[in-house]
MARPAKE-192160 format. One line per 3 residues: number of its first residue (from 1); for each residue x, y, z of N, C-alpha, C. Coordinates in pm, whole numbers, padded with zeros to 5 digits. Each point is the difference from the previous one (the first is absolute). Layout:
// MARPAKE-192160
NUM = X Y Z X Y Z X Y Z; ... $
END
This chain:
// MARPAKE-192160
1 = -01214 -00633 01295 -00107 00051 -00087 -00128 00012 00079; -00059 00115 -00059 -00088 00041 00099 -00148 -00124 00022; -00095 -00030 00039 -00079 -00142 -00018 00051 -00139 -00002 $
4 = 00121 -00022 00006 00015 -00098 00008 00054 -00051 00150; 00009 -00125 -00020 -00041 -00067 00182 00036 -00159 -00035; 00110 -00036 00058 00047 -00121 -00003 00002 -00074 00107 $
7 = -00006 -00095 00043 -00001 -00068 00087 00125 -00097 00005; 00040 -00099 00129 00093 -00096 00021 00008 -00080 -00144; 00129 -00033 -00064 00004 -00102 -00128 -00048 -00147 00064 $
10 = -00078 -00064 -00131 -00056 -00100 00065 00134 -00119 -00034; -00020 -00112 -00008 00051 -00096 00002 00050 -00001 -00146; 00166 -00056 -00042 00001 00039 -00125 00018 -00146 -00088 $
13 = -00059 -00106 00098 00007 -00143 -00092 -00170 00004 -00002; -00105 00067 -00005 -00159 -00013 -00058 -00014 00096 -00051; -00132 00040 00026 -00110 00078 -00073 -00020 00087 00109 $
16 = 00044 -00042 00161 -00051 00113 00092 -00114 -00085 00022; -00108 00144 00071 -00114 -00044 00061 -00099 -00015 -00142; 00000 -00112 -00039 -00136 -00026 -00102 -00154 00034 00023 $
19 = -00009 00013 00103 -00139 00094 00024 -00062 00089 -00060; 00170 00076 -00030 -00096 00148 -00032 -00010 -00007 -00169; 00050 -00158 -00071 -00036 00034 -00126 -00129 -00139 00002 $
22 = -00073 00038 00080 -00175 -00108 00034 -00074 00047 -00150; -00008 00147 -00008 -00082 00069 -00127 00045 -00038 -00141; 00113 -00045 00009 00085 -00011 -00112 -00086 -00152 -00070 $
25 = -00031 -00071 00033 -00074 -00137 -00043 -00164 00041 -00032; -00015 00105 00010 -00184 00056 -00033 00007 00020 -00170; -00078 -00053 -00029 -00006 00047 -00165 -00173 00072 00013 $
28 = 00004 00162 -00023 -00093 00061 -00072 -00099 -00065 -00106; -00068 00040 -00013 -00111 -00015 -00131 -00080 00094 -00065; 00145 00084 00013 -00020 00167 -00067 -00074 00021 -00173 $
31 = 00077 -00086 -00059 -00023 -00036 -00148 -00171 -00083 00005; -00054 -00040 00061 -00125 -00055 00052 -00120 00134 00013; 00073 00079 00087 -00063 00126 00041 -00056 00088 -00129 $
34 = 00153 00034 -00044 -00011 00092 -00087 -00068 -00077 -00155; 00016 -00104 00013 -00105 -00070 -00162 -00178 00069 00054; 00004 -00110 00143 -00145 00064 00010 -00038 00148 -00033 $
37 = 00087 00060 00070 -00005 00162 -00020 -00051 00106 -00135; 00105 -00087 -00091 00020 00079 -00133 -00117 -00076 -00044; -00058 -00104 -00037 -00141 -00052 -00059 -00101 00010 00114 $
40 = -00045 00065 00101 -00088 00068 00014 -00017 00157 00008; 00131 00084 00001 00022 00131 -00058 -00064 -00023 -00166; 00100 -00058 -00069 -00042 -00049 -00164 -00146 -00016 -00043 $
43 = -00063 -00052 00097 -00158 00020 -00026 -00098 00072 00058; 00066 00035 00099 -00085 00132 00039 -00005 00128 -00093; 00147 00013 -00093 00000 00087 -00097 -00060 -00014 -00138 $
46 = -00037 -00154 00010 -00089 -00017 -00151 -00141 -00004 00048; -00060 -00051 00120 -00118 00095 00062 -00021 00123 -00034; 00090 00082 00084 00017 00131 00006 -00086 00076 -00121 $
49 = 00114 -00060 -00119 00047 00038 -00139 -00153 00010 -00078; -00101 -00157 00036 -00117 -00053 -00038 -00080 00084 00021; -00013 00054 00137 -00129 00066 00106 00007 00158 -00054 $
52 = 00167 00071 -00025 -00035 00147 -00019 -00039 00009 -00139; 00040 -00102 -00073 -00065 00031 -00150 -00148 -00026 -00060; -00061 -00085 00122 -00113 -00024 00032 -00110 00089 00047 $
55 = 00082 00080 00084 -00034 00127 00054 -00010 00087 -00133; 00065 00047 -00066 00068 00112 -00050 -00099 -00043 -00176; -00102 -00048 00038 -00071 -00102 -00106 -00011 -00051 -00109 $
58 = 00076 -00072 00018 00068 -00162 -00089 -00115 -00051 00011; -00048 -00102 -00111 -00099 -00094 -00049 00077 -00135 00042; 00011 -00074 00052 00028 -00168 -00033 00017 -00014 00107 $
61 = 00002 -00160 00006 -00063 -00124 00103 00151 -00022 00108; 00008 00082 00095 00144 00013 00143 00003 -00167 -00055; -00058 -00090 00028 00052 -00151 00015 00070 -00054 -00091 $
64 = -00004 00051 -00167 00142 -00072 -00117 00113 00048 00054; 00039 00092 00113 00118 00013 00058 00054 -00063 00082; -00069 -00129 00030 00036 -00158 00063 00142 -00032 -00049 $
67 = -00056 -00011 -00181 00088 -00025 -00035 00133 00050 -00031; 00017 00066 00068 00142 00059 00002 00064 -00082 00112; -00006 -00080 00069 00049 -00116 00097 00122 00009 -00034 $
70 = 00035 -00077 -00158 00118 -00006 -00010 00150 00093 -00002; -00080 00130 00009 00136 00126 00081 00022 -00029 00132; -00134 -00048 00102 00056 00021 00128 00081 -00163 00003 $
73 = 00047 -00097 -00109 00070 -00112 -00005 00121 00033 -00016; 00014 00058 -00129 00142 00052 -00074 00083 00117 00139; -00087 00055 00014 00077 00121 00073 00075 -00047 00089 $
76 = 00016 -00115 00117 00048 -00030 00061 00122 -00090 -00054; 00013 -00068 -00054 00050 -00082 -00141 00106 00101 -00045; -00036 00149 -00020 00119 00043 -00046 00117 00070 00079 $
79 = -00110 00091 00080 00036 00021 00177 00114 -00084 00008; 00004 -00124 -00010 00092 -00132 00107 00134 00035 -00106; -00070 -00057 -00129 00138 00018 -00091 00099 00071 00007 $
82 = -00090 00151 00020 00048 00129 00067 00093 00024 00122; -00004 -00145 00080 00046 00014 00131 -00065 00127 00098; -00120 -00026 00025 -00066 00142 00054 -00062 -00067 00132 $
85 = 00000 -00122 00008 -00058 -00116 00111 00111 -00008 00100; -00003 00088 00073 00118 -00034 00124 00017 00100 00126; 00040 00007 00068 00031 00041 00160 00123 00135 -00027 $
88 = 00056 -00091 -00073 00136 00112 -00064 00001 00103 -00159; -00060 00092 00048 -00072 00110 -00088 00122 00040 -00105; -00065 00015 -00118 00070 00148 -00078 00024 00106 00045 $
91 = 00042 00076 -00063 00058 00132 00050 -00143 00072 -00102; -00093 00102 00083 -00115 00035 -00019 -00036 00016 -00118; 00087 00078 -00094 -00020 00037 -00131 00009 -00105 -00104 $
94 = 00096 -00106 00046 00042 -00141 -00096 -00154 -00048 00061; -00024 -00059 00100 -00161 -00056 00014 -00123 00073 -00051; 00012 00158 -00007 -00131 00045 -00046 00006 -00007 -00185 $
97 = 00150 -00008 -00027 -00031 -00014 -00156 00023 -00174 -00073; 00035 -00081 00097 -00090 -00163 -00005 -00104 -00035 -00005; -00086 00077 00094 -00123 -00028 00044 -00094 00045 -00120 $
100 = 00030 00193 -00035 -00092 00021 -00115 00041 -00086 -00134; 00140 -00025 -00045 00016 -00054 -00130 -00070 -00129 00018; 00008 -00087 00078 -00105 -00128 00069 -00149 00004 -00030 $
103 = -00023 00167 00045 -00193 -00005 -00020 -00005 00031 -00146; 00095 00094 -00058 -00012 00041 -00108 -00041 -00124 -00132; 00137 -00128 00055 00010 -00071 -00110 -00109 -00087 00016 $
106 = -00085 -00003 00132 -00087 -00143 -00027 -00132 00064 -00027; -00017 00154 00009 -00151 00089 -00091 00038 -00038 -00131; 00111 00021 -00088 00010 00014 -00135 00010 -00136 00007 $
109 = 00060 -00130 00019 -00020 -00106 00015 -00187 -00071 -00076; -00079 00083 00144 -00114 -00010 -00006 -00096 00021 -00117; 00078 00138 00010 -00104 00082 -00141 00011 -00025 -00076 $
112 = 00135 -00065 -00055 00011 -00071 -00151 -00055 -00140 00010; -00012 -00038 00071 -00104 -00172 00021 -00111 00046 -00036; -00080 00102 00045 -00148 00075 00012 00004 -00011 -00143 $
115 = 00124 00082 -00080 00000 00044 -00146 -00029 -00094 -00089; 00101 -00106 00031 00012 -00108 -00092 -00137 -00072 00051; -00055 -00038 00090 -00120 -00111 -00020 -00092 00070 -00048 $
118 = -00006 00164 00008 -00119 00064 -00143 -00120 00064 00087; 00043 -00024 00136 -00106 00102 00117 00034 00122 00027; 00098 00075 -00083 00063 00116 00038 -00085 00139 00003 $
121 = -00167 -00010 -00099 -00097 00054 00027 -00114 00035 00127; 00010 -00154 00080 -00057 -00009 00069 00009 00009 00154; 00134 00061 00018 00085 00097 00089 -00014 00144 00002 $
124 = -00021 00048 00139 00060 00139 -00002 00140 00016 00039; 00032 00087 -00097 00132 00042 -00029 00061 00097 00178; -00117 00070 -00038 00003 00079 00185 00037 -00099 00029 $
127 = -00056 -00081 00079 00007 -00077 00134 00137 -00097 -00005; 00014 -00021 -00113 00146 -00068 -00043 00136 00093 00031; -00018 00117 -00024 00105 00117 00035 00038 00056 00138 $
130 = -00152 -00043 00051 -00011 00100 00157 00048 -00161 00093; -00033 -00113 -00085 00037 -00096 00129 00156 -00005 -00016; 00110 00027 -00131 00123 00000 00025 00051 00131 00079 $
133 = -00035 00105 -00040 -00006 00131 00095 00032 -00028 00183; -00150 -00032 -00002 -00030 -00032 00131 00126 -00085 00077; 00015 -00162 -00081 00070 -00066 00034 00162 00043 00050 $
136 = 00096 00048 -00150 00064 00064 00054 00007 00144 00128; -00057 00051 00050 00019 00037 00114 -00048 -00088 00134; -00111 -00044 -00013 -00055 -00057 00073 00116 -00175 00069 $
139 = 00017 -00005 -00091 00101 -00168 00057 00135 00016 00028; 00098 00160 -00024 00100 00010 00087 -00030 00057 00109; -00084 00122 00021 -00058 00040 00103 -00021 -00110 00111 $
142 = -00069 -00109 -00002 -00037 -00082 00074 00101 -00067 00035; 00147 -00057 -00089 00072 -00070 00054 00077 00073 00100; 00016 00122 -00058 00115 00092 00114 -00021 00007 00081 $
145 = -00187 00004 00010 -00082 00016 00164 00028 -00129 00070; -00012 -00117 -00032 00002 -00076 00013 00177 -00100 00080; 00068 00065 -00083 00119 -00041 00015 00038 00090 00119 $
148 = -00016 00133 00024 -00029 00063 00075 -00059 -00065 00179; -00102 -00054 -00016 -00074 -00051 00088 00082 -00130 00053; 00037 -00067 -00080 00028 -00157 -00018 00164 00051 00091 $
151 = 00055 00097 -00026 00156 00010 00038 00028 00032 00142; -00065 -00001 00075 -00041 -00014 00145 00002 -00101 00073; -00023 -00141 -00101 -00033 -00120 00065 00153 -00041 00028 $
154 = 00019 -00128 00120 00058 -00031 00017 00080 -00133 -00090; -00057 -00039 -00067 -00033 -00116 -00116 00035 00077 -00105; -00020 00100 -00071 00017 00131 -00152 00160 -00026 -00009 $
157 = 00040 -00048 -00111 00143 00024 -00051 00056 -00094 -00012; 00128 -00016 -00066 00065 -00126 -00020 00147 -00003 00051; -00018 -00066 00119 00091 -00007 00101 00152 00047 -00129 $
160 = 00127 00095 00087 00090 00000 -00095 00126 00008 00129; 00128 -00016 -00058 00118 -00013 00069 00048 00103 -00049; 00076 00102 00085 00113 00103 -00073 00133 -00031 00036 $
163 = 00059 00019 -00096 00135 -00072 -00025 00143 00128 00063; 00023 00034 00099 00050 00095 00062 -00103 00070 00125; 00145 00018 00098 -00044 00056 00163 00041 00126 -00025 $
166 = 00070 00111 -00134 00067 00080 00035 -00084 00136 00035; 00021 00119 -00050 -00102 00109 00020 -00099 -00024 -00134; 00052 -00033 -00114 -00107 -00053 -00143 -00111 -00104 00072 $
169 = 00051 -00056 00076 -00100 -00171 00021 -00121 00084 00128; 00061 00092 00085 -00095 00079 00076 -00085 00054 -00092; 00008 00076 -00073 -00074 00089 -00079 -00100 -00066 -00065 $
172 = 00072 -00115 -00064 -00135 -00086 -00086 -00072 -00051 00105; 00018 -00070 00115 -00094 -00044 00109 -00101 00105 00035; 00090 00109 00027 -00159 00117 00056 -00057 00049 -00176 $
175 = 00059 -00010 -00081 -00075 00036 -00097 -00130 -00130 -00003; 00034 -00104 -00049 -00049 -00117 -00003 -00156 00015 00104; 00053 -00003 00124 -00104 00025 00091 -00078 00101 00032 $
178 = 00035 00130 -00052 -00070 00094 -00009 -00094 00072 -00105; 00021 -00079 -00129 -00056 -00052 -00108 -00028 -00152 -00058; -00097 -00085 00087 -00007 -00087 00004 -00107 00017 -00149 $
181 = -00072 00056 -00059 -00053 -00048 -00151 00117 00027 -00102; 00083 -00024 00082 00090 -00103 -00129 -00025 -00153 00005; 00008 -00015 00073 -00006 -00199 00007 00062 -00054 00016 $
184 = 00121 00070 00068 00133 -00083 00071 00007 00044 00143; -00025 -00151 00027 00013 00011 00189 00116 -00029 00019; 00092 00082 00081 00100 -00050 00006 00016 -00084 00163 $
187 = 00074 -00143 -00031 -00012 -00070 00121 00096 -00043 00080; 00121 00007 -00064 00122 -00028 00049 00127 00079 -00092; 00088 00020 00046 00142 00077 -00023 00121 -00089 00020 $
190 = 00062 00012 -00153 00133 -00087 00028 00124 00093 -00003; 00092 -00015 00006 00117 00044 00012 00169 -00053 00074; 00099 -00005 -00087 00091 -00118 00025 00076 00068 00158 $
193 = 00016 00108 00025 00027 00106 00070 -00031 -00081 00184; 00041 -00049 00058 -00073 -00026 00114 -00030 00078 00134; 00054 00124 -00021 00009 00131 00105 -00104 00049 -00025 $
196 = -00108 -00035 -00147 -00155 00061 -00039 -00120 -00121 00036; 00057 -00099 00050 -00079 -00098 00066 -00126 00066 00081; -00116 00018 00026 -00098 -00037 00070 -00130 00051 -00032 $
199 = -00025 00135 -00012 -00116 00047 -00021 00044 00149 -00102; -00119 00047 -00125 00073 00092 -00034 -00121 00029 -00030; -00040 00141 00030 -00203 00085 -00018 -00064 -00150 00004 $
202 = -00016 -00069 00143 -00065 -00056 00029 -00028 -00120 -00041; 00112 -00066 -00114 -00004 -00122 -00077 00131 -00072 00046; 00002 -00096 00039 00086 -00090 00005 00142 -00004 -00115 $
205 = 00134 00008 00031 00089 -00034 -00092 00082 -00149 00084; -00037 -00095 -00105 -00014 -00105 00070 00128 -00060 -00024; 00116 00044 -00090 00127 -00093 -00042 00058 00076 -00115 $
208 = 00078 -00063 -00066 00064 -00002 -00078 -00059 -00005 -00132; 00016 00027 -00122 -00058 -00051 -00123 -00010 -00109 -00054; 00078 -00107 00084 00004 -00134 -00069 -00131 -00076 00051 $
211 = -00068 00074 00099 -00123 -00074 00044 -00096 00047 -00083; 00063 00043 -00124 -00197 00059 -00092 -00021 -00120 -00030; 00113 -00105 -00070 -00144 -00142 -00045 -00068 -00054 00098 $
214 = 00061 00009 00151 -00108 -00075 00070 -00094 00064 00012; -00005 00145 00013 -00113 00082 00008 -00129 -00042 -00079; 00056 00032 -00136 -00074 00015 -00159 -00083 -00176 00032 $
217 = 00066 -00079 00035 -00032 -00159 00057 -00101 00018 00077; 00008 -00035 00135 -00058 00038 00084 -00120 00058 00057; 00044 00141 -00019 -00087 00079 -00015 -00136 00034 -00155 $
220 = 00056 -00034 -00129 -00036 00027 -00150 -00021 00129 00004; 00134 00060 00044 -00044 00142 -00076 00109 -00009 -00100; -00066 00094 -00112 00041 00036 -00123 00050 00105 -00059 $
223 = 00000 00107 00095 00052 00180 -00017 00104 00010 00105; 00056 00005 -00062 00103 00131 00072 00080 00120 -00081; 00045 00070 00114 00050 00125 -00039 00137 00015 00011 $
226 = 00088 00030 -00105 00136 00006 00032 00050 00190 00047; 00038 -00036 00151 -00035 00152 00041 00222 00017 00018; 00048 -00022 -00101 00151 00023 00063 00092 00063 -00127 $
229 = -00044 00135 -00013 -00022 00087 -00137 00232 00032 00036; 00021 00017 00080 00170 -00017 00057 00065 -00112 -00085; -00069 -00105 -00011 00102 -00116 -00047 00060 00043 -00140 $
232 = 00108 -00071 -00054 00048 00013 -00066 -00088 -00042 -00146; 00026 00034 -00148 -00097 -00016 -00110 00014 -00214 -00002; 00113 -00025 -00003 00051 -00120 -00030 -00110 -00101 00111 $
235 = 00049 00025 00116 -00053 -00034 00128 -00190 -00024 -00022; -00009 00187 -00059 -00143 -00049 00063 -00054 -00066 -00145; 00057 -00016 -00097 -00005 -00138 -00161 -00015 -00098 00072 $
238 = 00064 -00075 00067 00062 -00070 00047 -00166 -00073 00110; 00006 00073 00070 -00116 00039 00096 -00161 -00078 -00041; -00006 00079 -00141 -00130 -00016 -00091 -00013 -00119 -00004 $
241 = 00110 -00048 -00088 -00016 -00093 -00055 00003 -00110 00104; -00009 00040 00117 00024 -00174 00116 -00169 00079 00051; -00068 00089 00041 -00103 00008 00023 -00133 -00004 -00064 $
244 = 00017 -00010 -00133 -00106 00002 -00094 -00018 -00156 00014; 00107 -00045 -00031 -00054 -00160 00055 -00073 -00044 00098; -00020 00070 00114 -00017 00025 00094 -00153 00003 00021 $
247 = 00002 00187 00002 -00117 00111 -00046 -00049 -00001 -00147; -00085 -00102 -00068 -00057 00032 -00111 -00016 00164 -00036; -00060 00082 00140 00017 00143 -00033 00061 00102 00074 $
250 = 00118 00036 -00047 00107 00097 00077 00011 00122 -00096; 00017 00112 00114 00019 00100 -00038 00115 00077 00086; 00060 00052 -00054 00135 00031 00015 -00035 00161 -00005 $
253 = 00072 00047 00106 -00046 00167 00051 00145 00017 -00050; 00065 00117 -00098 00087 00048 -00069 00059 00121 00069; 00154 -00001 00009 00040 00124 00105 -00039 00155 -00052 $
256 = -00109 00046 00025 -00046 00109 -00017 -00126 00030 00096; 00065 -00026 00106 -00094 -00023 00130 00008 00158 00068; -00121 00065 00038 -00006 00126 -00047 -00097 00077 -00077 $
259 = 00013 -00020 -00147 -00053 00040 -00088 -00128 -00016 -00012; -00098 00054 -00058 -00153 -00032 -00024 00024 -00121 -00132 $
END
């Protein structure tokens, strides 16, 4: 296969040369990043929201918009619930419609607090509309840039194992690495096969499959990829259910390798 490049099989009672999984023990603080991110995007758009309606000449005092504090609290709060705090992204359209139903629910959240304590007069309605406006574009925009930026680093992603050396287990490696804002680094390659022993697009295939718990041990990674779409239906049942124990999160590439 064309890109791929193997090297001598390493030793088939270890792990091989443990060196090259050194990165594999780094934990990110991607979810760190991106909180800061989205609550200072989040208030730059209720600024924003404050200043053009201010402009555009609105009567009242920019500073009772202090109190809106408690959105840039909640928002993150739901974000998490959301699972939106992490290294290992949604698929763009599932994250951009988390993110707005997220801003959406903690404005109406808001505005009905505003309602019920009986200050709902003493608001502009503008500036309440233009800061969810704003927000939703403004806080996926920034993460994509962001995630974007961040997927370069050597540290960005959450170390993952792919579970097959065959032409499927190539493909997800250069996919993997050539679209690194996904959030799966891939760091090592298993496969029971020992003629696929050594190196495969530049990642180590270090053994057999029976070394994922020491891996998942060891190392604490938590992803892998089941790249062996050939096996039989029974087999790869079979498969799941001994790696999920394993991999809290596995994903299993389905024989339709090929297809968009």
């Amino acid at each position: 296969m064309s890109g791929v490049v193997r090297s001598p099989p390493v030793a088939a009672s270890g792990l091989g040369d443990t060196s090259a999984l050194a990165g594999c023990h780094l934990r990110s603080r991607v979810w760190l990043i991106l909180l800061v991110s989205d609550l200072l995007t989040l208030l730059a758009a209720i600024v924003a929201a404050v200043l053009v309606r201010l402009l555009a000449g609105g009567e009242y005092d920019p500073q009772q918009y202090l109190q809106l504090w408690p959105i840039l609290v909640s928002f993150p709060l739901v974000m998490t619930v959301q699972g939106l705090y992490g290294a290992r992204a949604r698929s763009p359209a599932e994250e951009l419609r988390f993110t707005v139903r997220s801003l959406s629910l903690v404005f109406l959240a808001a505005g009905a607090a505003v309602f019920l304590m009986g200050g709902a007069d003493a608001w502009s309605r503008g500036v309440y509309v233009l800061a969810w406006l704003f927000s939703i574009v403004l806080v996926p925009v920034a993460r994509a840039g962001l995630r974007m930026g961040l997927s370069s680093q050597p540290w960005y992603g959450r170390p993952t194992v792919i579970l097959g050396a065959g032409k499927t287990g190539a493909l997800v490696a250069r996919q993997l690495q050539d679209t690194p804002t996904t959030g799966l680094r891939p760091v090592a390659i298993l496969d029971d096969d020992e003629s696929k022993w050594g190196t495969l697009e530049g990642i180590p295939v270090l053994g057999g499959l029976d070394l994922a718990p020491r891996l998942a041990r060891e190392c604490g990674i938590r992803h892998a990829v089941v790249a062996m779409p050939g096996t039989d239906h029974q087999r790869l049942a079979e498969l799941e259910r001994q790696e999920e124990d394993i991999f809290p999160h596995l994903v299993i590439i389905p024989p339709l390798v090929g297809f968009a």
